[in-house]
C-alpha positions as CSV (number, residue, x, y, z in Angstrom):
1,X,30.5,53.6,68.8
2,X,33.4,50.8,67.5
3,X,32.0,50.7,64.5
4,X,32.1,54.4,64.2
5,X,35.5,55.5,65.0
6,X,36.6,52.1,62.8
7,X,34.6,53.6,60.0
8,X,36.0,57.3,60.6
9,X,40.0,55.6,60.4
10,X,39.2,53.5,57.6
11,X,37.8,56.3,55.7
12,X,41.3,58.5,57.1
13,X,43.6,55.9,56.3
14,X,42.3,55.1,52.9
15,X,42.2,59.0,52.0
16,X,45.7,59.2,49.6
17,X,47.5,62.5,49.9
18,X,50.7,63.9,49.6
19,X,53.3,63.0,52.7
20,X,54.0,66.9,54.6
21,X,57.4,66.0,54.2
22,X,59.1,66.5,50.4
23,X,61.6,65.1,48.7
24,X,64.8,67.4,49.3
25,X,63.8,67.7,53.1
26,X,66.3,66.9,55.7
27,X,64.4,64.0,57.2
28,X,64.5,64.8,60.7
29,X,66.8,63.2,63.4
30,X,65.8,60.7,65.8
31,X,66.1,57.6,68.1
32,X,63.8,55.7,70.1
33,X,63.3,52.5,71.2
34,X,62.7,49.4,68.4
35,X,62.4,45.8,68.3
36,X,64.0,43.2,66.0
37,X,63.6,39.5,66.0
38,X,61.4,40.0,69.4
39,X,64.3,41.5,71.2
40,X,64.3,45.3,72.3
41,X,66.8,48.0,71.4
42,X,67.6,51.4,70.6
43,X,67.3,53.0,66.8
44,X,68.9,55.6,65.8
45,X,68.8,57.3,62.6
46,X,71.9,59.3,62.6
47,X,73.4,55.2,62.5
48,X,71.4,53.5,60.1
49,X,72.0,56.4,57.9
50,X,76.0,55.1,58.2
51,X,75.3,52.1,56.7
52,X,73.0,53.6,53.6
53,X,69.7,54.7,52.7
54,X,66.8,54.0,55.4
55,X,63.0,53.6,54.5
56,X,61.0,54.6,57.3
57,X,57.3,53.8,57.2
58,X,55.0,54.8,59.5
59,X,51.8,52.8,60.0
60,X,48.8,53.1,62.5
61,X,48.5,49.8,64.4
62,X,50.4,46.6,64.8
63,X,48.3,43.6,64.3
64,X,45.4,45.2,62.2
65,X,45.0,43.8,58.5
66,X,46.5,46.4,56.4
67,X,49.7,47.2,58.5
68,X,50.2,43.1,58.9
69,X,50.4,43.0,55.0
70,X,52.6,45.7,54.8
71,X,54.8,43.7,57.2
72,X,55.2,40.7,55.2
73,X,55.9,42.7,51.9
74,X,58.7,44.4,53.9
75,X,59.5,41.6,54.8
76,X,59.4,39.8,51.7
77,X,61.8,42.3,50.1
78,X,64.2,42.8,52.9
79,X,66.8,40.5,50.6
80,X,67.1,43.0,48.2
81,X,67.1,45.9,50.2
82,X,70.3,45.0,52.3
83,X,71.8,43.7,48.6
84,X,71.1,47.6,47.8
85,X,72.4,48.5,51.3
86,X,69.6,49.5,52.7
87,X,67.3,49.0,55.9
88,X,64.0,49.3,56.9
89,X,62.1,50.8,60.1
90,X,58.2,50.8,61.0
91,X,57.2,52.8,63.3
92,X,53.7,53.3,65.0
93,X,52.1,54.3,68.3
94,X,52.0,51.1,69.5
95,X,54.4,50.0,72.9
96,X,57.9,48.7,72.9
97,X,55.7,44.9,74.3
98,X,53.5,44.9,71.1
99,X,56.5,45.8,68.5
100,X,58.8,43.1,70.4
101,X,55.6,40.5,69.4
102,X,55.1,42.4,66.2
103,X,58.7,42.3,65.1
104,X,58.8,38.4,65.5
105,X,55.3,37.1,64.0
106,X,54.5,39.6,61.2
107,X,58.3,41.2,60.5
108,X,59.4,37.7,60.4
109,X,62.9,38.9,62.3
110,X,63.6,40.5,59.1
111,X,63.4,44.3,60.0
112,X,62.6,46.9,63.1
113,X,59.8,48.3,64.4
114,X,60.2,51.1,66.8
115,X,57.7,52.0,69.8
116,X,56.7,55.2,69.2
117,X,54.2,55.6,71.9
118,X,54.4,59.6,72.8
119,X,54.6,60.4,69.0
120,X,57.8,62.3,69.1
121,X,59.0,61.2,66.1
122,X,55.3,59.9,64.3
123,X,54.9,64.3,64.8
124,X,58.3,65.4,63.6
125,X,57.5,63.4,60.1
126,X,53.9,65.1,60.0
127,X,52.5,61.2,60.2
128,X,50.1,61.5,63.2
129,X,46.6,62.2,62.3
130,X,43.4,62.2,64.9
131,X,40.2,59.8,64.3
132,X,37.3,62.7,64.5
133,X,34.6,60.5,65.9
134,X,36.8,58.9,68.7
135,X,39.4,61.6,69.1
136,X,42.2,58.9,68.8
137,X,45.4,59.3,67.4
138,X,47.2,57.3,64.9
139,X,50.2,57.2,62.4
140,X,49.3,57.7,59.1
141,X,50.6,55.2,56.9
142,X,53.6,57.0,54.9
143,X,56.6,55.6,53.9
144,X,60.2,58.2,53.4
145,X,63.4,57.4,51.6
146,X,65.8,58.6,53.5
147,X,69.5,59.5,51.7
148,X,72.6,58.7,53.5
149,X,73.0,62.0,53.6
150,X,69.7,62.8,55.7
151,X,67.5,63.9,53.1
152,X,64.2,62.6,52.1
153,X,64.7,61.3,48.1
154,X,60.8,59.8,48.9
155,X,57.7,60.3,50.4
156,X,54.6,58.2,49.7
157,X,51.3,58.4,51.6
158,X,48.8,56.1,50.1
159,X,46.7,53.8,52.4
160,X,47.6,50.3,50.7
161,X,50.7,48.3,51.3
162,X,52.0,47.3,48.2
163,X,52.8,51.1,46.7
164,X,55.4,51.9,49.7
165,X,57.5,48.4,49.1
166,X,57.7,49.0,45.6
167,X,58.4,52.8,45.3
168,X,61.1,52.8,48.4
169,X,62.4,49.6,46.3
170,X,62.7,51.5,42.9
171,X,64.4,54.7,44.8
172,X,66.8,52.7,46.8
173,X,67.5,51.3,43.5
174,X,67.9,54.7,41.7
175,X,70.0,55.9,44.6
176,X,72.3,53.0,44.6
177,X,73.2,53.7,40.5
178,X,73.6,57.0,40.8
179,X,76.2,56.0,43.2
180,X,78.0,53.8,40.9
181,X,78.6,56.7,38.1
């Protein structure tokens, strides 16, 4: 049965589609409880979005091979993201204990991850999706640009890593020299 529902979210997650959410969108508001450098707090989006452009990603499961990639890439390219002003959030449906272990061993302490374990805001970005076989329920993995201003200037769904770092980096990048004009 393991193998099953692993097969059914393997075929789900690979699937690439279009995010619900389009650029233009006001990305909607939200704060819930993150880790950084293994230590708990609470994000909100209304204050990152003070400081510049956020990328929020959502991603299905701390720990699995795919999402612990897509952590060290993040994590990789968290230097020029603040140069550019800009942070980084993943967020999945895993607890605030797992994203406080997550945070330290595959974020490196170089960005959050917030707990999103109810899937308040995983629902409000249209990034939940349910594993037929098993009937569980997972964040897709999608990645938004969000605009100091609250609206979404990306949205990537594509079940690799590598396309979600380099596309929010390329739009943050665009953002930031339209900014200097």
């Amino acid at each position: 049965m393991r193998a099953i529902a692993a097969a059914a979210l393997l075929t789900l997650v690979s699937s690439a589609a279009l995010a619900a959410l389009k650029p233009g969108d006001v990305a909607p508001d939200f704060s819930l409880e993150a880790a950084l450098g293994g230590k708990a707090f609470s994000f909100s989006l209304r204050q990152a979005l003070e400081k510049g452009p956020v990328v929020l990603y959502f991603y299905p499961k701390s720990f699995t091979s795919v999402c612990t990639l897509e952590a060290h890439e993040f994590a990789e390219a968290m230097e020029e993201f603040a140069a550019m002003g800009a942070s980084v959030i993943g967020v999945s449906s895993d607890t605030i204990a797992t994203q406080r272990e997550f945070s330290t061993k595959e974020c490196r302490d170089k960005f959050s991850v917030g707990a999103d374990p109810d899937f308040k805001v995983i629902n409000a970005y249209d990034a939940a999706f349910k594993v037929p076989v098993a009937g569980a329920m997972f964040a897709n993995r999608i990645s938004y640009v969000i605009a100091p201003d609250g609206k979404i200037l990306s949205a990537v769904e594509d079940s690799g890593a590598t396309k979600h770092i380099e596309n929010a980096l390329a739009v943050v990048r665009q953002w930031r020299d339209a900014q200097r004009k």
